[in-house]
C-alpha positions in Angstrom: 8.2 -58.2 -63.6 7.3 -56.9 -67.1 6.0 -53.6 -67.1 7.8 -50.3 -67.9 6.5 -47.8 -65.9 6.3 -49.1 -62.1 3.1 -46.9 -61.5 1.4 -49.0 -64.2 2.6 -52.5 -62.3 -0.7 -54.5 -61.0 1.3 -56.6 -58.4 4.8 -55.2 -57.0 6.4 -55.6 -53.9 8.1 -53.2 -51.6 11.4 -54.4 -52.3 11.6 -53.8 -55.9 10.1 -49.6 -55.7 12.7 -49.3 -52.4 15.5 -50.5 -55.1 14.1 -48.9 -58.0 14.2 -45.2 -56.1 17.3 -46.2 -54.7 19.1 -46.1 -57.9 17.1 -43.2 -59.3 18.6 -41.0 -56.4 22.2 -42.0 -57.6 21.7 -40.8 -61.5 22.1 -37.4 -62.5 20.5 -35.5 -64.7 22.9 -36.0 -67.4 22.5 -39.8 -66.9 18.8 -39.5 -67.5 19.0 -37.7 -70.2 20.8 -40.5 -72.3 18.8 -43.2 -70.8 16.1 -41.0 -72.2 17.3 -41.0 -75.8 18.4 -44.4 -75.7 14.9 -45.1 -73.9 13.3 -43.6 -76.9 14.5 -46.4 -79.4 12.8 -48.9 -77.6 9.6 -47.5 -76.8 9.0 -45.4 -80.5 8.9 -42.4 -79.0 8.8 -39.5 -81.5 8.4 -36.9 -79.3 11.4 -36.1 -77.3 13.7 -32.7 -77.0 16.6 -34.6 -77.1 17.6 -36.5 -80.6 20.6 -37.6 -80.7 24.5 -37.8 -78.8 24.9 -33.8 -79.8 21.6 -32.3 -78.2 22.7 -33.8 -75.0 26.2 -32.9 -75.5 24.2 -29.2 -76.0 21.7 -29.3 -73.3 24.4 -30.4 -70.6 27.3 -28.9 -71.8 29.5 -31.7 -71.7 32.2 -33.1 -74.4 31.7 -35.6 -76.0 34.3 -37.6 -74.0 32.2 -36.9 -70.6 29.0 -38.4 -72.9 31.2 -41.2 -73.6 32.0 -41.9 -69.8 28.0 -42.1 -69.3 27.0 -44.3 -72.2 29.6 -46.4 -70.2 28.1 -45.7 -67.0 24.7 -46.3 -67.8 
């Protein structure tokens, strides 16, 4: 399966969307939000709110030790 968004998936089986929201229930917010900005490499997406490793450590209020621990995560 190749496509990015799974609403934009032709053919897609009930398996892969049970999986997909499976894991989306375990991330928070936080985890998200660095996906996101990694995310936004891949795709060339200019518009975004967060920019870089300090706007998330802002918007979350985390250290950048806890951001660290993410990065890892995700």
């Amino acid at each position: 399966m190749d496509c990015i968004n799974i609403a934009q998936c032709e053919t897609i089986n009930e398996d892969f969307v049970l999986i997909f929201y499976d894991l989306l229930s375990e991330l928070r917010m936080v985890d998200l939000t660095v996906l996101k900005l990694y995310g936004r490499y891949y795709l060339n997406d200019e518009i975004m709110d967060v920019n870089g490793y300090d706007d998330v450590l802002g918007k979350h209020k985390i250290t950048y030790e806890q951001y660290d621990l993410v990065c890892a995560k995700t």
